[in-house]
LOGUZA-349533 format. One record per residue (C-alpha): x negated, y negated, z; residue in one letter. Coordinates in nm, 4 decimals. Each point is the difference from the previous one (the first is absolute). Layout:
N
{east X; north Y; up Z; lokol a} $
...
This chain:
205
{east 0.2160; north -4.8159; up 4.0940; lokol x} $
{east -0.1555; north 0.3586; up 0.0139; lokol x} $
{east -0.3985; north 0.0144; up -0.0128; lokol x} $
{east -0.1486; north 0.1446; up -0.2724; lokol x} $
{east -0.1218; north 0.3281; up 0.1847; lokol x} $
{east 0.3842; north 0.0578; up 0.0365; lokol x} $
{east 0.0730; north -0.0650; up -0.3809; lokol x} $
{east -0.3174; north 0.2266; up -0.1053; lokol x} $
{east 0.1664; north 0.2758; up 0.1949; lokol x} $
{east 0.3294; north -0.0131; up -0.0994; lokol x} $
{east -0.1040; north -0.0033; up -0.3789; lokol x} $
{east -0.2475; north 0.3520; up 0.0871; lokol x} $
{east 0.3388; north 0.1328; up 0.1618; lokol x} $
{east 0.2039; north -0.0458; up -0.3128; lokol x} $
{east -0.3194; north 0.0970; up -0.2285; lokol x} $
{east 0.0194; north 0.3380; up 0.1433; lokol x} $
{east 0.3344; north 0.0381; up 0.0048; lokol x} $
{east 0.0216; north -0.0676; up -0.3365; lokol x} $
{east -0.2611; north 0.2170; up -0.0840; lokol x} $
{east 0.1213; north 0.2618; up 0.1901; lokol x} $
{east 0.3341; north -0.0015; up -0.1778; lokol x} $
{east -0.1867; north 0.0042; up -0.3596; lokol x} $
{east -0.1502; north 0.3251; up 0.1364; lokol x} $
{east 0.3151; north 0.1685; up 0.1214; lokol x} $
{east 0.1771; north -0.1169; up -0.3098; lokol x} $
{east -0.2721; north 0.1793; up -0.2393; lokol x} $
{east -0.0019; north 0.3118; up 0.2167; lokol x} $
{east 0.4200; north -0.0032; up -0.0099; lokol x} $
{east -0.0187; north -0.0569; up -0.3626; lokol x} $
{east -0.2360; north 0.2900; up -0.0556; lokol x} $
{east 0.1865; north 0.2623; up 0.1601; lokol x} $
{east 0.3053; north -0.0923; up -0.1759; lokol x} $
{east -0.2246; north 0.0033; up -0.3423; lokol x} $
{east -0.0529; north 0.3814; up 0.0460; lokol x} $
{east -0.1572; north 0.1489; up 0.3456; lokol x} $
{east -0.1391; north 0.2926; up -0.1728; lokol x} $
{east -0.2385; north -0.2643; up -0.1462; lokol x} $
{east -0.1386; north -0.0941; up 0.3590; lokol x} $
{east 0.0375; north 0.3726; up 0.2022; lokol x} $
{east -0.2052; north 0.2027; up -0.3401; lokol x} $
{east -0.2251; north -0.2571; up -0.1342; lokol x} $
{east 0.0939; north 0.1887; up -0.3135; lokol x} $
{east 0.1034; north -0.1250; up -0.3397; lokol x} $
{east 0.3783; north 0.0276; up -0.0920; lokol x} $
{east -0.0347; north 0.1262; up -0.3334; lokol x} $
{east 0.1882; north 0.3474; up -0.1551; lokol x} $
{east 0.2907; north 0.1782; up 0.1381; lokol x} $
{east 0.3236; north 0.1528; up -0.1497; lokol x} $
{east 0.1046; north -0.0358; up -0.3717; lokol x} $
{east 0.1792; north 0.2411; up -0.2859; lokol x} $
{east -0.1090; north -0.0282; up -0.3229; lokol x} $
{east -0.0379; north 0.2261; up -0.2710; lokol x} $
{east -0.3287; north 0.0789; up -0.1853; lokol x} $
{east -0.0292; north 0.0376; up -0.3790; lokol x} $
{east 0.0924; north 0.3569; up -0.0473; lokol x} $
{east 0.3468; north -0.1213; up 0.1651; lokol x} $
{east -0.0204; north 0.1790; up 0.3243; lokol x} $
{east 0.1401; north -0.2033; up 0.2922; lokol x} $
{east -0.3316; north -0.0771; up 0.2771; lokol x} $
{east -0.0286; north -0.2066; up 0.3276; lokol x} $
{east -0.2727; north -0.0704; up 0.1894; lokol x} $
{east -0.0562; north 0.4167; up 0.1007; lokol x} $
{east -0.2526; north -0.0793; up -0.3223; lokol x} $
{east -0.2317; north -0.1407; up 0.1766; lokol x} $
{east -0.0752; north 0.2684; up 0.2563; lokol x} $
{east -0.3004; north 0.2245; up 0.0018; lokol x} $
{east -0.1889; north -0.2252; up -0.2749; lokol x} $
{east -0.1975; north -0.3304; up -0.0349; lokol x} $
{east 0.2184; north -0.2174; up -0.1866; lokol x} $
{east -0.1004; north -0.3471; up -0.1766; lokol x} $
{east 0.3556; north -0.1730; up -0.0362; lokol x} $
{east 0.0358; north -0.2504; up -0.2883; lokol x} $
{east 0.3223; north -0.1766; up -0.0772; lokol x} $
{east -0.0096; north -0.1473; up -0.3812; lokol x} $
{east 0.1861; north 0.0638; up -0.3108; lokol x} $
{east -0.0769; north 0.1272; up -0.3629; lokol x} $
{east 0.0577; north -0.3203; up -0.1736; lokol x} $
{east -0.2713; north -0.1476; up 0.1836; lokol x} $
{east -0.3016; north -0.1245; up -0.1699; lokol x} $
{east -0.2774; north -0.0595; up 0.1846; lokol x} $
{east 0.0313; north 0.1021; up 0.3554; lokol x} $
{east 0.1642; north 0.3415; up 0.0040; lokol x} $
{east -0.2201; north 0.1362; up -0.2022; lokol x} $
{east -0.3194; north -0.0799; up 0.0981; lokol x} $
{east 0.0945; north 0.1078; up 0.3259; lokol x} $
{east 0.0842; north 0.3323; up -0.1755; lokol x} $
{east -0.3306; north 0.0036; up -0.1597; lokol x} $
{east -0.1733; north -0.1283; up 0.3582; lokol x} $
{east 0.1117; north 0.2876; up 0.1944; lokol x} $
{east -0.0769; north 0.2717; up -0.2923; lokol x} $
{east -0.3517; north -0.0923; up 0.0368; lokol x} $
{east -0.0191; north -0.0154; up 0.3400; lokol x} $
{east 0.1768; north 0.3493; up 0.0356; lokol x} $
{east -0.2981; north 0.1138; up -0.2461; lokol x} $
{east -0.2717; north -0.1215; up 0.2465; lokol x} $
{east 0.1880; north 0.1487; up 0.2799; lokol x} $
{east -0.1197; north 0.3800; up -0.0953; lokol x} $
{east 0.1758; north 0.2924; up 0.1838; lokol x} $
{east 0.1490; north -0.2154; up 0.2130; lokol x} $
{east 0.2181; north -0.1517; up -0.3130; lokol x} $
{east 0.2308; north 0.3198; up 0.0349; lokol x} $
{east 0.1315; north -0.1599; up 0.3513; lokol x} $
{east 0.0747; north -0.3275; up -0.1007; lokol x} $
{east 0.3509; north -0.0510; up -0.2639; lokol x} $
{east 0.0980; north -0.3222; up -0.1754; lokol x} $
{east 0.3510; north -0.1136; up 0.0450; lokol x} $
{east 0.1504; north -0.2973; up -0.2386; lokol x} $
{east 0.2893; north -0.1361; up 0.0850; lokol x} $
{east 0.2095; north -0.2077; up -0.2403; lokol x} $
{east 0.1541; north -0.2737; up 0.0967; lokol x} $
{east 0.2175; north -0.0823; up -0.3097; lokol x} $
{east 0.2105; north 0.2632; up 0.0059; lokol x} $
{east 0.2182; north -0.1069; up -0.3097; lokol x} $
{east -0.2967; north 0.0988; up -0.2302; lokol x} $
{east -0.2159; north 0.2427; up 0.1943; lokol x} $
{east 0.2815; north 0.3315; up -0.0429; lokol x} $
{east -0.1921; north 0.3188; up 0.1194; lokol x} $
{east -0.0934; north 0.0687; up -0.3955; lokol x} $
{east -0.1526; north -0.3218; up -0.0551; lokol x} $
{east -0.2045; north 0.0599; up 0.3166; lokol x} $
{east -0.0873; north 0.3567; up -0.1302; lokol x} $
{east -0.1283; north -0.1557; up -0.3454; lokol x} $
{east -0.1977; north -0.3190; up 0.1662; lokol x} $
{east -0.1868; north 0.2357; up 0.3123; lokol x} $
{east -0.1112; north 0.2348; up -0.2383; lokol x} $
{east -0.2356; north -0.1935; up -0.1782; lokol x} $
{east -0.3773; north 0.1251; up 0.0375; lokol x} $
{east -0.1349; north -0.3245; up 0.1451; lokol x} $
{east 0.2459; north 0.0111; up 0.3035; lokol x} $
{east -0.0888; north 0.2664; up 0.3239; lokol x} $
{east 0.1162; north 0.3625; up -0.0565; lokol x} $
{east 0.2669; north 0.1106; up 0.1205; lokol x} $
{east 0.1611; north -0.3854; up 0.0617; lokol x} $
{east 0.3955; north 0.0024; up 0.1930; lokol x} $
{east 0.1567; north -0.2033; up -0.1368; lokol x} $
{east 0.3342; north -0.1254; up 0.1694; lokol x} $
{east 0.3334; north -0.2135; up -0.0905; lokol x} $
{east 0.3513; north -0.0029; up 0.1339; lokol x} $
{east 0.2913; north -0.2501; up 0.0091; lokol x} $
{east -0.0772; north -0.3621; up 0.0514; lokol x} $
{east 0.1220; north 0.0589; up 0.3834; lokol x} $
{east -0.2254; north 0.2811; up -0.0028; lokol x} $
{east -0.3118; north -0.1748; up -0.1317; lokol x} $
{east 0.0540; north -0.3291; up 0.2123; lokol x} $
{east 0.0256; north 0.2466; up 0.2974; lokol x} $
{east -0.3246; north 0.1427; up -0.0391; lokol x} $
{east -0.1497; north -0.3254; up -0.0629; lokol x} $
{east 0.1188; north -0.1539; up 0.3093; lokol x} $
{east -0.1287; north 0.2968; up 0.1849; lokol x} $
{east -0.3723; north -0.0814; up -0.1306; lokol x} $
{east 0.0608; north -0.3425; up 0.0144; lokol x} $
{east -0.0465; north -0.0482; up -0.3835; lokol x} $
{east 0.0952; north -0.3187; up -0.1735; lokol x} $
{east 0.1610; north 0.0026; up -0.3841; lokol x} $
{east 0.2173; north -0.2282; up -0.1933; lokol x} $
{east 0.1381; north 0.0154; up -0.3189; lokol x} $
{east -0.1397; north -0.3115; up -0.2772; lokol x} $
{east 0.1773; north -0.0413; up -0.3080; lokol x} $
{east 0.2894; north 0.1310; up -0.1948; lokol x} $
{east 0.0814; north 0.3119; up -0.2736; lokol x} $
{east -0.2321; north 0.2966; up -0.0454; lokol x} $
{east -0.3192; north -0.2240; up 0.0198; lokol x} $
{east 0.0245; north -0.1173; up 0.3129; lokol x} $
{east -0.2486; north 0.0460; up 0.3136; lokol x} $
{east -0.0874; north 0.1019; up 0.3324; lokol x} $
{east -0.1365; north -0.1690; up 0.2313; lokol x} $
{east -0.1400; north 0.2275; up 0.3049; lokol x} $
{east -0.2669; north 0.0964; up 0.2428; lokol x} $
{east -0.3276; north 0.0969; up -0.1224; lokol x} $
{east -0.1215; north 0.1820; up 0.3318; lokol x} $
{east -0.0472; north 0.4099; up 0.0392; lokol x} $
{east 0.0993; north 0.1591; up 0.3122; lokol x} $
{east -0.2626; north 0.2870; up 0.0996; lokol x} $
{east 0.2847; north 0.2694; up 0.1894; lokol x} $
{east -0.1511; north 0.2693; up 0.2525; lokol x} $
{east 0.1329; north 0.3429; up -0.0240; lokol x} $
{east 0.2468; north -0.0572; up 0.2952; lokol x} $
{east 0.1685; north -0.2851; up -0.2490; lokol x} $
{east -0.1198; north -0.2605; up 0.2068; lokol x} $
{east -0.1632; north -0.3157; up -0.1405; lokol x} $
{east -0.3979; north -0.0259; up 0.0214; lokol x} $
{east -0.1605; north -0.2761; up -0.2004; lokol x} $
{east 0.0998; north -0.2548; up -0.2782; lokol x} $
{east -0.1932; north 0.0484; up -0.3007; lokol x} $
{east -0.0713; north -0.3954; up -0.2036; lokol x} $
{east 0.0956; north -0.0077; up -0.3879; lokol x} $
{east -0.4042; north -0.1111; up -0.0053; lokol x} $
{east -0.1563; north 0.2766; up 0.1640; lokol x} $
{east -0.2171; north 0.1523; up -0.2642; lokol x} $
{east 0.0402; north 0.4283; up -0.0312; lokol x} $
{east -0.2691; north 0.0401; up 0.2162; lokol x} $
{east 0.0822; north -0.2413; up 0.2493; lokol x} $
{east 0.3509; north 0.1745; up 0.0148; lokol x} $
{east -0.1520; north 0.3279; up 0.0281; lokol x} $
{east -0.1962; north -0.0595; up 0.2694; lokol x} $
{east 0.2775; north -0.1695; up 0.2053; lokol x} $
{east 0.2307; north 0.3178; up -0.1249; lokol x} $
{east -0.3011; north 0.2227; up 0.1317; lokol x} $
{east -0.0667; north -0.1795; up 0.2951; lokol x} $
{east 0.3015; north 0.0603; up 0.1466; lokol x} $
{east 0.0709; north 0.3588; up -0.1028; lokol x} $
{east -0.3689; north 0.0560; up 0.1921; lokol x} $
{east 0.1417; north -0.1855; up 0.3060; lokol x} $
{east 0.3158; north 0.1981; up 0.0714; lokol x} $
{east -0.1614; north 0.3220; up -0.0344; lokol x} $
């Protein structure tokens, strides 16, 4: 019969070893997730898309470089959300002063069947929304693409022309390089979202 100092050790032996193998296991797992993750520290959000904006002119993600962009995926149907995250970031533009003239808004659609370039065009220029609002559609492929690529979520709820879209509610704040710098809430009030939008234009210069 083996004493009990024998059993005690055997059972910290397998303890580690099990713990041990839990560790590996996450570490193996993570790497295989995506090692960019671990190596940058850095979000995975943006990279390559076509689209075409609402004067019909084909764009990819070249847009993005030597501006500020706030990135907003909705739709024109939509009746809450998109836009009073229009409005959100048209005051907050306002109470950025001079430095509004480096910052553009880009919407993307993500229901391309409804959003053509024209009824972008109609919808962006409303007063209420930012000046100068991009707005961008393409083919489904083209859309779900770009989504993917900013890790947005959407589905489609409901049937005929009524139906709606269900989708991510966040704002990405882009630097000039394209490259992805803060998520913006749907809550943030215009001045909370100007600050953050200042803030970080004042740290990368």
């Amino acid at each position: 019969m083996k004493s009990p100092r024998i059993l005690f050790a055997v059972a910290c032996l397998v303890l580690a070893a099990v713990i041990g193998g839990v560790t590996l296991l996450n570490l193996n797992t993570a790497h295989s997730l995506d090692p960019r993750a671990i190596s940058t520290g850095k979000a995975l959000i943006g990279g390559p898309f076509q689209l075409v904006d609402q004067n019909g002119k084909a764009v990819d993600q070249g847009l993005l470089k030597g501006k500020w962009s706030a990135v907003f995926f909705g739709y024109t149907f939509c009746p809450d959300v998109c836009p009073t995250t229009l409005q959100t970031l048209a005051a907050a533009q306002d109470k950025l002063g001079t430095k509004a003239k480096d910052l553009q808004v880009v919407f993307v659609s993500i229901d391309p069947a409804r959003d053509t370039p024209k009824q972008l065009k109609a919808y962006l220029s409303s007063k209420d929304f930012p000046a100068g609002t991009i707005g961008l559609t393409g083919t489904n492929a083209q859309v779900a693409a770009a989504a993917k690529v900013y890790r947005i979520y959407y589905a489609k709820h409901g049937s005929g022309s009524d139906y709606t879209m269900d989708h991510s509610s966040v704002t990405y704040l882009m630097d000039p390089k394209g490259e992805f710098v803060a998520a913006l809430p749907y809550n943030l009030s215009p001045d909370q979202e100007a600050d953050q939008i200042r803030s970080a234009m004042e740290k990368s210069s």
